[in-house]
VOBA-1610 file (N, C-alpha, C; in pm, whole numbers, padded with zeros to 5 digits, always signed):
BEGIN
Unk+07242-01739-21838Unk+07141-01667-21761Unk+07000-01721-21787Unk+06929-01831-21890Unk+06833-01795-21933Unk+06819-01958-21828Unk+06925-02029-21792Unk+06873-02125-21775Unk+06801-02104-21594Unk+06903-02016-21521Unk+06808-01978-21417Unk+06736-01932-21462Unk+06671-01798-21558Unk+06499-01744-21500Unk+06422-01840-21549Unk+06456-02003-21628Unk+06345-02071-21642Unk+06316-02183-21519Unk+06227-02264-21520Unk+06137-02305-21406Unk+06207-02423-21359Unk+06255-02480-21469Unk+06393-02592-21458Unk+06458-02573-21376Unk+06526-02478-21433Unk+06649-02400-21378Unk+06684-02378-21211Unk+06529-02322-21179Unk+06504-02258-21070Unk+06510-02401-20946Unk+06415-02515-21022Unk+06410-02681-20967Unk+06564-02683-20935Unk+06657-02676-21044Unk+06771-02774-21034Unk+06887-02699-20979Unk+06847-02580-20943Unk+06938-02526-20837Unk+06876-02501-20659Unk+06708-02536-20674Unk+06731-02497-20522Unk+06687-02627-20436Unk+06668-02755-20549Unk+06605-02903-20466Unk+06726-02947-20452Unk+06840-02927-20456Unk+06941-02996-20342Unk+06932-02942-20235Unk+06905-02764-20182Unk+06905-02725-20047Unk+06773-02776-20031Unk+06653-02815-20095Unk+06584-02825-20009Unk+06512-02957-19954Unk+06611-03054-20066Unk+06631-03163-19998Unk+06696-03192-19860Unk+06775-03139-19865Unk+06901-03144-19773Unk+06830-03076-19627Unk+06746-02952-19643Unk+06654-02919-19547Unk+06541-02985-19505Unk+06473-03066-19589Unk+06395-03196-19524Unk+06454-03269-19486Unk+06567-03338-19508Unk+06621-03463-19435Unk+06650-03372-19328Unk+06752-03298-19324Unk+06742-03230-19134Unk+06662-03223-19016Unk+06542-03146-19128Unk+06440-03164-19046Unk+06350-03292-18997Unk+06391-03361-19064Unk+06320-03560-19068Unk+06426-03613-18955Unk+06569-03574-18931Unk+06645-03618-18869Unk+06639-03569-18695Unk+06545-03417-18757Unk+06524-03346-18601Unk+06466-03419-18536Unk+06344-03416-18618Unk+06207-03472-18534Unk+06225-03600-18518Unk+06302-03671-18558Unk+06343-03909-18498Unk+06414-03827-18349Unk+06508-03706-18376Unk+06590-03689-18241Unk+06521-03667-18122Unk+06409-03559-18135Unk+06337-03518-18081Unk+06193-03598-18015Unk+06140-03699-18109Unk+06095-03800-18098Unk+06133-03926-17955Unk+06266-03946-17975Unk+06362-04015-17888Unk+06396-03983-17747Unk+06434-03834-17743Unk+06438-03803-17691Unk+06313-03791-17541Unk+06190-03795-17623Unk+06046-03784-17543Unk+06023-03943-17470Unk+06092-04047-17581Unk+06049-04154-17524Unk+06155-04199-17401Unk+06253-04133-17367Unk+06328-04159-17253Unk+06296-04105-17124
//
């Protein structure tokens, strides 16, 4: 338990989702991007 309430902890459980939520969103906007230039 102690290793979630520390600040580490908190890093190394939620920067995979929120990696994973920038690349999505990086992947939206090339789609969306593309999409404009057609």
């Amino acid at each position: 338990m102690l290793v979630i309430y520390s600040p580490l902890g908190v890093v190394i459980l939620f920067l995979p989702s929120y990696i994973q939520r920038l690349e999505y969103s990086k992947l939206w906007h090339y789609h969306f991007h593309f999409l404009q230039i057609q």
